[in-house]
C-alpha positions as CSV (number, residue, x, y, z in Angstrom):
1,X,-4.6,-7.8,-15.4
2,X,-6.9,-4.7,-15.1
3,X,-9.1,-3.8,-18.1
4,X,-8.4,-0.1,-19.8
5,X,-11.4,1.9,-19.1
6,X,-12.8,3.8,-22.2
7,X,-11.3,7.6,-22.4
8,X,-14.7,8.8,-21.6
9,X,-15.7,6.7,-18.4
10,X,-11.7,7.2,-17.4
11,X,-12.4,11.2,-18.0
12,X,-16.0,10.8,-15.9
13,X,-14.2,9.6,-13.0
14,X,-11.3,11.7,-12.8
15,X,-13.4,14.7,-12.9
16,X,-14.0,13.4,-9.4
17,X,-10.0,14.6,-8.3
18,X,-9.4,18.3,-7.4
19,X,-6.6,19.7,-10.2
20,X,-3.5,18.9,-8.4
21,X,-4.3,15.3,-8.0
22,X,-5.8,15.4,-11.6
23,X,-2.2,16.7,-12.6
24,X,-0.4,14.0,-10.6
25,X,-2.2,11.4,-12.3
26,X,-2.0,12.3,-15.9
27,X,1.8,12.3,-15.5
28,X,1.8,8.5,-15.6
29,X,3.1,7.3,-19.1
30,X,1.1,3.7,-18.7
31,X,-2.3,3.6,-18.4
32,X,-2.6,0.9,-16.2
33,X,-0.8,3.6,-13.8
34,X,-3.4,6.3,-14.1
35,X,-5.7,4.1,-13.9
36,X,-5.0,2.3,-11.0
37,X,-3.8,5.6,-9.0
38,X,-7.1,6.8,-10.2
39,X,-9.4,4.2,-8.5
40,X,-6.9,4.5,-5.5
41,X,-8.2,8.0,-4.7
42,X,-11.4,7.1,-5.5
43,X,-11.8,4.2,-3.0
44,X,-9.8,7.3,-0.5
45,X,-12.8,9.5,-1.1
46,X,-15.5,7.6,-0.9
47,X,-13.4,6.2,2.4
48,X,-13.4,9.3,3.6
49,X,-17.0,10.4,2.8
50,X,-18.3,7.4,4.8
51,X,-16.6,8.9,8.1
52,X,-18.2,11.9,7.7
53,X,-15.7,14.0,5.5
54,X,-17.3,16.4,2.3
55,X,-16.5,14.6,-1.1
56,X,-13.7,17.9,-1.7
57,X,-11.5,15.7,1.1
58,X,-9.0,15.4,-1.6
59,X,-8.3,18.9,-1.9
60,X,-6.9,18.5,1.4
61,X,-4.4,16.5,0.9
62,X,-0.8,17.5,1.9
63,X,2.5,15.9,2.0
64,X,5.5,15.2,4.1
65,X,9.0,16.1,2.4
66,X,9.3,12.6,1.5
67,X,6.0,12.5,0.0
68,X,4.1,10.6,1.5
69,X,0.2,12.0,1.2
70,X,-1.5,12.7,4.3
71,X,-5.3,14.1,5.5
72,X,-4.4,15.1,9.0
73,X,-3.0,13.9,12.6
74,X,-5.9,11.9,13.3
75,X,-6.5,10.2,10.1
76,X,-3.9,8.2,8.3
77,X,-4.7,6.1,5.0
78,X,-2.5,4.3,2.7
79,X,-3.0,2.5,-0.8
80,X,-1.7,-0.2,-2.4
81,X,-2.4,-2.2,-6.3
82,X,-1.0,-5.2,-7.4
83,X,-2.8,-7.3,-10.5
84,X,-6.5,-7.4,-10.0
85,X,-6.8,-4.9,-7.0
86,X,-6.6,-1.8,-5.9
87,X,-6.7,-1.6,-2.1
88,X,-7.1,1.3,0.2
89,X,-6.8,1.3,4.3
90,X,-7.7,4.4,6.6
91,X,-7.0,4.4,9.6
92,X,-8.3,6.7,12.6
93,X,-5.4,7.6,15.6
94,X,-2.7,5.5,14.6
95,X,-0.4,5.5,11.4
96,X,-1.0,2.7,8.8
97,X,0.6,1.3,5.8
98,X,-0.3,-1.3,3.2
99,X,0.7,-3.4,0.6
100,X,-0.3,-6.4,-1.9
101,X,1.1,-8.0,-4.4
102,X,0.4,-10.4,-6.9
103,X,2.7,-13.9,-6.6
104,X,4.5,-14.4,-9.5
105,X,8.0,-15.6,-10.3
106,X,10.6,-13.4,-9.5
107,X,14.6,-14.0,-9.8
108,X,15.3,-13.9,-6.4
109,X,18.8,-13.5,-6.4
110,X,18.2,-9.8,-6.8
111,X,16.7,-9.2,-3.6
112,X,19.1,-10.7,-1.3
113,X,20.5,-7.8,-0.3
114,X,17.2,-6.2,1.0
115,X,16.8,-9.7,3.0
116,X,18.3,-10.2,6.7
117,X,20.4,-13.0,6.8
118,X,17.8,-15.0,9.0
119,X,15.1,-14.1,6.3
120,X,17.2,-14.8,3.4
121,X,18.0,-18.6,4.9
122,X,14.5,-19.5,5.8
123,X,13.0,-18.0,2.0
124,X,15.5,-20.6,0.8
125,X,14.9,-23.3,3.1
126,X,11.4,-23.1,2.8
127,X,9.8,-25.1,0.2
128,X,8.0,-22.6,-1.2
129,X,10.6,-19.3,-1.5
130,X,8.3,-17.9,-4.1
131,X,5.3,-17.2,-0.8
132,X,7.8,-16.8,1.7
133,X,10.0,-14.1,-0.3
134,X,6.2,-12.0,-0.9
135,X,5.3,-12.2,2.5
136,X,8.4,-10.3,3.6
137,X,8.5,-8.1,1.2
138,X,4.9,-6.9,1.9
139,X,5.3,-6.7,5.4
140,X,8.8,-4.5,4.8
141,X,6.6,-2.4,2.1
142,X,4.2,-1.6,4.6
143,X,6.6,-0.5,7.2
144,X,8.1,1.6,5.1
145,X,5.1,3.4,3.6
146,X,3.8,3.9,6.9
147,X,6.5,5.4,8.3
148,X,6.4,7.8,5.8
149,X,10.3,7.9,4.1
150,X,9.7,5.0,1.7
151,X,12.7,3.3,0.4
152,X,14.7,5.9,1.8
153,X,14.6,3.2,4.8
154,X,16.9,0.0,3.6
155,X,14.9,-3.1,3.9
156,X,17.4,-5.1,4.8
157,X,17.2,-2.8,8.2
158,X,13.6,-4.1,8.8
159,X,13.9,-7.4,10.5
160,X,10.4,-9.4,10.9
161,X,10.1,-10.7,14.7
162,X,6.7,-13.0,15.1
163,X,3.7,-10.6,14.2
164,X,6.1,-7.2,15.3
165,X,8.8,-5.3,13.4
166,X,10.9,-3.0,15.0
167,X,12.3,-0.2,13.5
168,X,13.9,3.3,14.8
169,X,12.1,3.3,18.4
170,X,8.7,2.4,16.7
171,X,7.3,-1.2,17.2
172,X,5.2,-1.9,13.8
173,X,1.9,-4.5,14.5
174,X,1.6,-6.6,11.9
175,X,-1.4,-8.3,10.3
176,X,-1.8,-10.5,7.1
177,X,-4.4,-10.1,4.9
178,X,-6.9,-12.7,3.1
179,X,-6.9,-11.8,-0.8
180,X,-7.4,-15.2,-1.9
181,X,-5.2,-17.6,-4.0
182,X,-2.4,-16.0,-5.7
183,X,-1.9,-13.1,-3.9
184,X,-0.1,-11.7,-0.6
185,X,-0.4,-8.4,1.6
186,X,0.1,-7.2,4.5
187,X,-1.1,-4.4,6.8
188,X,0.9,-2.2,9.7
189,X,-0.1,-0.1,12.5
190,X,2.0,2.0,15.0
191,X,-0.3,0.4,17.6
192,X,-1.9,-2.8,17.8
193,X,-5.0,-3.0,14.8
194,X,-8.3,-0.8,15.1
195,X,-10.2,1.3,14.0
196,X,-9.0,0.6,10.4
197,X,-11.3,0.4,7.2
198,X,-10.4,-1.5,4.4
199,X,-11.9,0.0,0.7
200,X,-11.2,-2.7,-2.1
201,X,-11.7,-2.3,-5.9
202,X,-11.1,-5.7,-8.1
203,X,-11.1,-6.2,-11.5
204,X,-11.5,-10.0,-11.0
């Protein structure tokens, strides 16, 4: 996966984060977390800078009582890591959430519960349950990040209709997105995709 930064480069760059984001960050046991939160907020600020925002952005920051950070009510942003990338999308006038992971075998017998019963039958119908199972998991990880309460939302309530998920009065717009062999992700928008940026770091 991603390779440890020396404790001098990994100090350099988080000198870049106002305190209370320094202080979030350092509360990760592993380092892969820090690290990988780190370069999240990075890719944010530098995000952020290009559409016209002062490099203290992050100091901004605020969150909702599940929370889920947040610049303002026109700019939205979400991030998302999985094995070689870090991946960050802002978004301007429309809500936005994100999320890629790495394919990998996973014992799916666990996660039939967070499946709809449609879902479930076609990930085991399908040839390939390992791609299929990723595919709606993203999709229900982004839903749920963008709306903003997490996994306070049960999956299983998410149900997947063509490139739409409905969900409590909001229709989610779905889109994949193209990392290459190996991995899967998907992107949502409480209106159909624009104005959207994506900001990618890979260790690759």
């Amino acid at each position: 996966m991603e390779m440890q930064l020396a404790d001098d480069i990994y100090r350099k760059y988080l000198d870049f984060l106002p305190p209370s984001l320094k202080e979030r960050n350092l509360k990760f046991v592993r380092w892969e977390d820090r690290q990988t939160n780190l370069f999240g907020k990075i890719l944010l600020m530098e995000g952020l800078q290009q559409l016209g925002f002062e490099r203290s952005v992050l100091d901004d920051l605020r969150y909702n009582s599940y929370g889920r950070p947040f610049l303002n009510a026109h700019i939205d942003f979400n991030i998302s890591h999985s094995g070689y990338y870090v991946l960050c999308a802002i978004s301007s006038g429309q809500r936005v959430g994100v999320d890629v992971e790495m394919l990998r075998p996973v014992n799916l017998t666990y996660f039939e519960s967070v499946m709809t019963a449609a879902e479930w039958a076609l990930i085991k119908n399908s040839g390939n349950d390992t791609q299929l199972f990723f595919k709606y998991w993203t999709i229900k990880e982004s839903v749920v990040k963008a709306d903003g309460r997490g996994l306070n939302i049960p999956l299983q309530h998410i149900a997947v209709h063509n490139n739409e998920v409905c969900y409590d009065g909001v229709t989610w717009y779905l889109s994949e997105l193209d990392l290459g062999p190996g991995y899967c992700g998907h992107v949502v928008t409480d209106r159909p995709a624009d104005n959207i940026t994506f900001h990618l770091k890979s260790y690759a």
